[in-house]
C-alpha positions as CSV (number, residue, x, y, z in Angstrom):
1,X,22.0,-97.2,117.4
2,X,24.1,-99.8,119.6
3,X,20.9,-102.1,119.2
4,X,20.1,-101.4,115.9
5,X,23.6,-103.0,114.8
6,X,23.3,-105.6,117.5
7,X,20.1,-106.9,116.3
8,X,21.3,-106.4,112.9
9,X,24.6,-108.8,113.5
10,X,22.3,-110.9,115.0
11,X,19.5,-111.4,112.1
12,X,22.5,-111.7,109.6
13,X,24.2,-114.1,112.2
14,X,20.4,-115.9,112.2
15,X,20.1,-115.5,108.2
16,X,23.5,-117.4,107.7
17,X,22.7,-120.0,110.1
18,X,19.7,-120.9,108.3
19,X,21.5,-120.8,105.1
20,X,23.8,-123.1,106.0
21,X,21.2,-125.2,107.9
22,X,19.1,-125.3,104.5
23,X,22.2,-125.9,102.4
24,X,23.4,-128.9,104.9
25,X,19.5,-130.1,104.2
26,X,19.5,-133.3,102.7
27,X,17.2,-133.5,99.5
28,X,13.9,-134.1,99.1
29,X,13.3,-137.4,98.3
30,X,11.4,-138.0,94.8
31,X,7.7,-138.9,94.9
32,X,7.4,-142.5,94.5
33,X,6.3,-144.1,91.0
34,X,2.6,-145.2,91.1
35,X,3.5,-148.0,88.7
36,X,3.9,-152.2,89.9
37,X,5.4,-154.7,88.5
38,X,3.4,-158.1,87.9
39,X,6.1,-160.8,88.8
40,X,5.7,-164.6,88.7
41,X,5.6,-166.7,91.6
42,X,6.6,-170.3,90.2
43,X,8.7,-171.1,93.2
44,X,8.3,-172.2,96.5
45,X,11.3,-169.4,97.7
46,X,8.6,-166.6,96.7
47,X,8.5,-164.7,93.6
48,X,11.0,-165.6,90.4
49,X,13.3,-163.0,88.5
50,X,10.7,-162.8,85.4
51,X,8.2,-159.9,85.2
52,X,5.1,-159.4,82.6
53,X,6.1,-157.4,79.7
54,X,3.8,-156.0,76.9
55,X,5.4,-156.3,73.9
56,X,7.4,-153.3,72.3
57,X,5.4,-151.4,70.5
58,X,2.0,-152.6,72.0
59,X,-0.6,-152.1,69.0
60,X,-3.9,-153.5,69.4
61,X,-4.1,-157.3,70.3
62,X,0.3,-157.5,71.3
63,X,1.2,-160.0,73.2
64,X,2.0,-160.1,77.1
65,X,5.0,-162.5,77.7
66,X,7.3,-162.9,80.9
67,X,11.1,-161.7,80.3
68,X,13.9,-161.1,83.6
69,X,13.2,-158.1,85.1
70,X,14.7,-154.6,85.2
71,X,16.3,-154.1,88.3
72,X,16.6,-150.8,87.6
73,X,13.1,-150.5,87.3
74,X,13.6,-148.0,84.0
75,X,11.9,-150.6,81.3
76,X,8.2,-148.9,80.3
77,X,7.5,-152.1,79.0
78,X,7.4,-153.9,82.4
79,X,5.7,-151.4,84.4
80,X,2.2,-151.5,85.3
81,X,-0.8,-149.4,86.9
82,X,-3.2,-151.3,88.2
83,X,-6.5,-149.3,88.0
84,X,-9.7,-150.0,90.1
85,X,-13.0,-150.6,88.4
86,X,-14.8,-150.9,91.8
87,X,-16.1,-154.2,93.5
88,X,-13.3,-156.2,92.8
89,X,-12.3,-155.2,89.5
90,X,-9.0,-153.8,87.9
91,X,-7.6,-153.3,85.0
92,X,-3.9,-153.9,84.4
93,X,-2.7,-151.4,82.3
94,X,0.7,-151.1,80.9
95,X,2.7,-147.9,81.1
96,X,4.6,-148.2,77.6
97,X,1.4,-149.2,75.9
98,X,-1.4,-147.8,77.6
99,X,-2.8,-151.1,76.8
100,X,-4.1,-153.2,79.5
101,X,-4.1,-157.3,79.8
102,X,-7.3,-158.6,78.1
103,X,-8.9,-161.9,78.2
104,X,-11.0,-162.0,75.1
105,X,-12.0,-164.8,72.5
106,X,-13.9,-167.1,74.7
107,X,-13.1,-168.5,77.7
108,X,-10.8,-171.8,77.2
109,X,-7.9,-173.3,78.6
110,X,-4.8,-171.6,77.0
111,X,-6.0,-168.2,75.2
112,X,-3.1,-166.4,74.7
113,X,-3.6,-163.0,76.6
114,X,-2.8,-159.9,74.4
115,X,-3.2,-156.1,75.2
116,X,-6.2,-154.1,74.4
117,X,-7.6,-150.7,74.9
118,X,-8.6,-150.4,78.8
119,X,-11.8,-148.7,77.8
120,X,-13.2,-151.7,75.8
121,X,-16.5,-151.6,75.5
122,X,-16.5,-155.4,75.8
123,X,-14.8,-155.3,79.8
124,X,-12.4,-157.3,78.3
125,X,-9.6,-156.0,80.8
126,X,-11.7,-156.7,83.9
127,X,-9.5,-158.7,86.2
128,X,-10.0,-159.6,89.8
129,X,-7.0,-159.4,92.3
130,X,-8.2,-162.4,94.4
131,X,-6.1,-161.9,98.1
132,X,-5.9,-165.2,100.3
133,X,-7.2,-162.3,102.9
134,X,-10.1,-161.6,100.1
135,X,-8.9,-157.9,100.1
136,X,-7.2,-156.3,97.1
137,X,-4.0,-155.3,98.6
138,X,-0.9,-154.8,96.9
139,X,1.8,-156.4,97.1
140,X,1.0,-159.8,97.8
141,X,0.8,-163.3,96.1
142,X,-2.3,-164.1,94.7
143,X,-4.4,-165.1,91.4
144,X,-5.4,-162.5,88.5
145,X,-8.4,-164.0,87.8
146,X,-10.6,-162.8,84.6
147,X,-13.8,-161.4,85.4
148,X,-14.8,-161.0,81.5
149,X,-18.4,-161.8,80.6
150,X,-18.1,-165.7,80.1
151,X,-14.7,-166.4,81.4
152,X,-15.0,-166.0,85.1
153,X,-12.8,-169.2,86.3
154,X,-10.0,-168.2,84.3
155,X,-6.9,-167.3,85.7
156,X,-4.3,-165.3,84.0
157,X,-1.5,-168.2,83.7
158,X,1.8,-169.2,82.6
159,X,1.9,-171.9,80.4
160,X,3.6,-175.2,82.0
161,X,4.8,-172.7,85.2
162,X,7.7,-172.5,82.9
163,X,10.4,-169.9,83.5
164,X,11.2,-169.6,79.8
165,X,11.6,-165.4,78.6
166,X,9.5,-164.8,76.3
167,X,6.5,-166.8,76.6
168,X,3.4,-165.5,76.1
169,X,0.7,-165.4,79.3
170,X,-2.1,-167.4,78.8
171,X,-5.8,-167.6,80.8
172,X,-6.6,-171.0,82.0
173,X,-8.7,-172.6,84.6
174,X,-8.5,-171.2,87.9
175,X,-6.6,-174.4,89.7
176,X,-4.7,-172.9,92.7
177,X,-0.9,-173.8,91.1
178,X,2.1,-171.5,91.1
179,X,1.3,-171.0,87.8
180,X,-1.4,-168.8,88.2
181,X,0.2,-166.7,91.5
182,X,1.8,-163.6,90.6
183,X,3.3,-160.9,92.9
184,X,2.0,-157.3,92.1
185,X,5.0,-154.9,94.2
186,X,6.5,-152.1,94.0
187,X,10.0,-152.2,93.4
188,X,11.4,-149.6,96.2
């Protein structure tokens, strides 16, 4: 009987330790968001405060323009999942939207690039993430080039590598400017 409460003060003893050792437990930290954001890279310092937005709303054919970006990292608009096609394809497809950047209409030197259903027919939203390294590795600084039937070459661009919110992206000839870099991270 002595050892029956003995052992029993000591399992409760043992329960309460653990209680408090599991209440003293810090959290569990959240599972981090698959999502990116596409930033600009017009500067020789490394990436710039604008991200690539798709517009509110996103319908067919909306446009994608550069605005500051969240810091908080909240704004749908300005989040994207990059999704691979294989090879070295991806689609960029926006979270608010579901829309992903397309480069449709021909291939020529400042075609505004809108957002369009990801499962186009077409492959209009077939992009290449083009790594100095030559892998696809996120994040680093490199080109978004198109890889749309007829417009391989074409990079996705900002107009004038100006730092102006609200411009609309563009595709233009693949050059090698800071123009055409953008940084795809994760904002952690």
């Amino acid at each position: 009987m002595r050892l029956s409460r003995r052992l029993g003060g000591l399992l409760a003893a043992g329960m309460m330790a653990v209680g408090v050792t599991a209440a003293a437990a810090p959290a569990r930290a959240s599972t981090p968001s698959p999502y990116w954001e596409i930033r600009t890279w017009m500067t020789s310092n490394g990436p710039t405060l604008e991200c690539l937005q798709g517009d509110l709303g996103g319908p067919l054919g909306s446009s994608v323009t550069q605005h500051f970006c969240d810091p908080t990292f909240t704004n749908k608009n300005q989040q994207w999942l990059p999704i691979s096609l294989g090879g070295d394809g991806y689609n960029f497809q926006n979270v608010a939207t579901g829309l992903c950047l397309e480069a449709r209409n021909g291939a020529a030197n400042g075609t505004l690039v809108p957002l369009w259903d990801c499962s186009s027919t077409e492959s209009n939203t077939r992009w290449a993430w083009d790594t100095p390294s030559g892998e696809s590795v996120f994040p680093n600084a490199s080109e978004i080039q198109s890889r749309v039937s007829g417009s391989t070459g074409y990079c996705l661009d900002v107009p004038g590598a100006s730092t102006a919110i609200g411009l609309q992206v563009q595709i233009y000839r693949c050059n090698g400017t800071a123009a055409q870099l953008f940084w795809i991270t994760h904002p952690e």
